[in-house]
C-alpha positions as CSV (number, residue, x, y, z in Angstrom):
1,X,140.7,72.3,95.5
2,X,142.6,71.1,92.7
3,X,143.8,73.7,90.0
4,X,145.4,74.5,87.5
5,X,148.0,77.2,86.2
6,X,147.2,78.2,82.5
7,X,150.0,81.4,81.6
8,X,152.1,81.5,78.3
9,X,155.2,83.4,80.1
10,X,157.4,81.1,82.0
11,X,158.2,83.2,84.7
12,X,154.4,84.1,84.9
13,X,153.6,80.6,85.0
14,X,156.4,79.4,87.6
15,X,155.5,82.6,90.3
16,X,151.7,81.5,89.8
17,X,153.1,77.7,90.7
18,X,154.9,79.0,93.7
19,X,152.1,80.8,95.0
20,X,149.5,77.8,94.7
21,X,152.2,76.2,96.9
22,X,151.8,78.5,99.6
23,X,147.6,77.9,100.0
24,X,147.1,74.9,102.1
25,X,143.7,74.2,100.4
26,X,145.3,74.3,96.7
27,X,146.2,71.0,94.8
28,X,148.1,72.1,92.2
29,X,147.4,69.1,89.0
30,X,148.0,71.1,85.9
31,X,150.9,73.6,84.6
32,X,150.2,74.7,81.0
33,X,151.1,77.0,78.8
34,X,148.3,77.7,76.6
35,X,144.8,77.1,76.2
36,X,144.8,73.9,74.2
37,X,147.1,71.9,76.9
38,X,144.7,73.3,79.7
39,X,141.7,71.0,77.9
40,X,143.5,68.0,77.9
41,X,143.9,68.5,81.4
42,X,140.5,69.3,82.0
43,X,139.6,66.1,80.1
44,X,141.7,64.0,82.5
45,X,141.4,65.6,86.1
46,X,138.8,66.6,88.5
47,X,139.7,70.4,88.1
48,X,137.7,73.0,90.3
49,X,139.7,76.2,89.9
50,X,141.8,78.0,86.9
51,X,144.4,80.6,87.1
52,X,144.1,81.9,83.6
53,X,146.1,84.1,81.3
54,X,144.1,86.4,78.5
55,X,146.2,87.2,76.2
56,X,148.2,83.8,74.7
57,X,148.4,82.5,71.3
58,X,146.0,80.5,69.7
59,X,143.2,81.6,71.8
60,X,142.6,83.6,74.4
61,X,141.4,83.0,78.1
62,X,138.1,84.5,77.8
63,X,137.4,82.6,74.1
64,X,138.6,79.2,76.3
65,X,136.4,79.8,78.9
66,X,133.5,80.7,77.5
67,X,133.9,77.3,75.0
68,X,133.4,75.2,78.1
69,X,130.5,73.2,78.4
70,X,131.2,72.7,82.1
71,X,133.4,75.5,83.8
72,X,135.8,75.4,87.0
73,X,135.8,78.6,88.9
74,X,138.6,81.0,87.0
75,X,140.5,84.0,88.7
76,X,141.9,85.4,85.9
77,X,145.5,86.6,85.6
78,X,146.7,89.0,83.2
79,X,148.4,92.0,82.2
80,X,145.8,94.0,80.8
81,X,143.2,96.1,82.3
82,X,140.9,96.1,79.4
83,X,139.7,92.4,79.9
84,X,138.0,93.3,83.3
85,X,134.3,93.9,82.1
86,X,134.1,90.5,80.1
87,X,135.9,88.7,83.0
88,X,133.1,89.7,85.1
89,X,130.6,88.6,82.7
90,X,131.8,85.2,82.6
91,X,131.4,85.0,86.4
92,X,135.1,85.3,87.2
93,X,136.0,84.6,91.1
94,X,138.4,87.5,90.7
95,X,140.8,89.4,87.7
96,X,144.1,89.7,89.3
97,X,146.8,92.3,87.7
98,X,150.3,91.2,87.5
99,X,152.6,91.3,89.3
100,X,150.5,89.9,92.0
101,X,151.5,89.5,95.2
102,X,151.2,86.6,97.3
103,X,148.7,88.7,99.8
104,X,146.7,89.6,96.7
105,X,146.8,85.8,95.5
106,X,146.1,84.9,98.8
107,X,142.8,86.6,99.3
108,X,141.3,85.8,95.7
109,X,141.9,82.0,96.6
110,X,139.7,82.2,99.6
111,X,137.3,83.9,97.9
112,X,137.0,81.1,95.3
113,X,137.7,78.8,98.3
114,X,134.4,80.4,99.9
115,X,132.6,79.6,96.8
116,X,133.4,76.4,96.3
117,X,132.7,75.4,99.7
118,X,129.3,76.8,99.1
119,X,128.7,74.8,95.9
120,X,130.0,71.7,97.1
121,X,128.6,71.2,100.8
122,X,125.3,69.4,99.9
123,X,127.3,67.0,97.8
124,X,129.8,65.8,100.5
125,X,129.5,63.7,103.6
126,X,129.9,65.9,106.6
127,X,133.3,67.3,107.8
128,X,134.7,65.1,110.5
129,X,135.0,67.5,113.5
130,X,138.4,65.6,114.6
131,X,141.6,64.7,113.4
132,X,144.3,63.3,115.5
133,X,147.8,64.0,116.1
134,X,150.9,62.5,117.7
135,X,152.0,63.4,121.1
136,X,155.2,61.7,123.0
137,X,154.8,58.9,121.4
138,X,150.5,58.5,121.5
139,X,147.6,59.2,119.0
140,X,145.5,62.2,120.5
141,X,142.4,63.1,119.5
142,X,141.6,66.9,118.6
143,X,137.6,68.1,118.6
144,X,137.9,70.8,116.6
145,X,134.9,72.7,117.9
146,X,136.9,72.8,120.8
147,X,140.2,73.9,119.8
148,X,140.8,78.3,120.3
149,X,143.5,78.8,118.8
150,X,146.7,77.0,117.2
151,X,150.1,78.5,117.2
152,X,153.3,77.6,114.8
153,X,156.5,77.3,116.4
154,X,159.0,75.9,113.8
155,X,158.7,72.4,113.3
156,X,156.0,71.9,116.1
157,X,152.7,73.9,116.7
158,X,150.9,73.9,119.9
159,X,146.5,73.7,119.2
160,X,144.9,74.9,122.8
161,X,141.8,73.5,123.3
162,X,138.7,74.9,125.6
163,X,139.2,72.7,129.4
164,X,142.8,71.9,128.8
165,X,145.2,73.4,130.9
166,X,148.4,73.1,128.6
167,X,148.5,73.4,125.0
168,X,148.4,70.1,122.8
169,X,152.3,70.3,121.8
170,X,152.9,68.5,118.7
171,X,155.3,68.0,115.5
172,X,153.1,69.3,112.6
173,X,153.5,72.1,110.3
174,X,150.9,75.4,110.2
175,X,150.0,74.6,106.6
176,X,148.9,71.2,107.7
177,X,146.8,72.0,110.6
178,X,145.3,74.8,108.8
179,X,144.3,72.6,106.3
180,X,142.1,70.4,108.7
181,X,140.6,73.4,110.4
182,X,140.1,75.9,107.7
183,X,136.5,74.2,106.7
184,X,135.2,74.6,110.2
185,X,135.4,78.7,110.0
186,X,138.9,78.9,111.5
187,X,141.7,81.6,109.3
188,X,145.2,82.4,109.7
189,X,145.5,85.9,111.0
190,X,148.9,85.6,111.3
191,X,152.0,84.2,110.4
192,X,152.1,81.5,113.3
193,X,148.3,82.3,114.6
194,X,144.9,80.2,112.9
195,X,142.0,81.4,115.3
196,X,139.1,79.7,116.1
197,X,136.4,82.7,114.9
198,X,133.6,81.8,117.0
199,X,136.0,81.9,119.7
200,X,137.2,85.3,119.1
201,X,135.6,87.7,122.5
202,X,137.0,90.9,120.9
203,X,139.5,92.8,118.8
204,X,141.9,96.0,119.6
205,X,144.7,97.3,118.3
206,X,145.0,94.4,115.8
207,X,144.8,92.0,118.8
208,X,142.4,89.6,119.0
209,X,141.6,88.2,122.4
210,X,139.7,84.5,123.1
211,X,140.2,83.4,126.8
212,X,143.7,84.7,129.0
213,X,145.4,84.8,125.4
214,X,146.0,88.2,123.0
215,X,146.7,87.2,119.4
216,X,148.7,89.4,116.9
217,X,146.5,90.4,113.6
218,X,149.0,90.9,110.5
219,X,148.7,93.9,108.4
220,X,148.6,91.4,105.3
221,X,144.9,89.9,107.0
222,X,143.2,92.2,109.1
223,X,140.8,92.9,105.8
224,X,139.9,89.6,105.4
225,X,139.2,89.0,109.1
226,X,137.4,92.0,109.1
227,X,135.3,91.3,106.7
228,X,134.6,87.8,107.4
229,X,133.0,88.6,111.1
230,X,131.0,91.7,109.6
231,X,129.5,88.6,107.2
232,X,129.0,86.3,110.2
233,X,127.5,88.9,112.2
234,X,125.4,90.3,109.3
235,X,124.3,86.8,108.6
């Protein structure tokens, strides 16, 4: 999804950046700091999510938004409380309070992720269900339906994949692995842990088990996982 930051404070602005660094699905193409730099940016890129400030000079967030012919999906960002109620009524993803945390930030950006995926889905081609990756020296192919699990170690992550015997050992980052899965209804749960959900045979003690393997559940996203399988199983 490419966003973009919109926050008169510097160091408001530059902790939003960092955060939008941290979300594999995030493209960050805009950094402004006030409302009328965030329309020329709107004017020149493909933009399909703000993180917007209220309260800034020359016009607010909500007066910005609500002059858009065509609007992005907007979490909101801000200071004050009082802003919530109109927020809400211009179909805001989410009103974040600062100081937000990157587990806070982290959970509004899937929701708008969710949303957008929604939106978007009879406008694409299909997902491929494959990507490929190097191992020893050879292009292996990866069917994503297939893969369980993936887990980060370092520089390398190993995906295990339904028949294999071994885990698929290869030099790739989390964030970039996560970021070919995540469409197909995989989610971190952990630090160095992206499960396959359909995969998952049960859950205790913050340990999800799929197969001969128990996976650790981090404080930080046992919510979300929670209350993604209480949607797929209410669904």
């Amino acid at each position: 999804m490419n966003c973009v930051v919109v926050d008169d404070e510097v160091m408001g602005r530059k902790l939003l950046e960092e955060n939008v660094k941290q979300i594999p699905f995030l493209n960050l193409v805009g950094s402004c700091s006030n409302a009328f730099e965030a329309m020329e940016v709107l004017q020149k890129e493909q933009v399909d999510l703000l993180f917007l400030d209220i309260q800034m000079p020359g016009l607010l967030g909500t007066s910005f938004l609500s002059s858009l012919a065509v609007k992005p999906l907007v979490i909101f960002v801000t200071a004050y409380a009082n802003y919530a109620v109109e927020s809400y009524n211009l179909d805001a993803v989410d009103y974040l309070m600062k100081p937000v945390s990157l587990d806070r930030f982290a959970l509004s950006a899937n929701k708008a992720y969710h949303i957008f995926v929604g939106k978007t889905v009879v406008e694409k081609e299909p997902l491929e269900d494959f990507f490929f990756v190097n191992v020893e020296y050879s292009l292996v192919r990866i069917s994503i339906p297939m893969v369980t699990h993936v887990e980060g170690l370092k520089d390398y992550v190993k995906i295990y994949v339904e028949g294999e015997r071994f885990p698929i050992l290869t030099k790739q980052t989390m964030k970039s692995v996560e970021a070919k899965v995540m469409p197909h209804g995989f989610m971190r749960v952990h630090k160095s842990f992206i499960v396959n959900l359909q995969k998952i045979e049960s859950i205790k003690q913050q340990r999800i088990k799929i197969g001969n393997y128990e996976i650790a559940v981090s404080d930080s996203h046992l919510a979300e996982l929670m209350e993604r399988l209480n949607a797929s199983r209410l669904g």
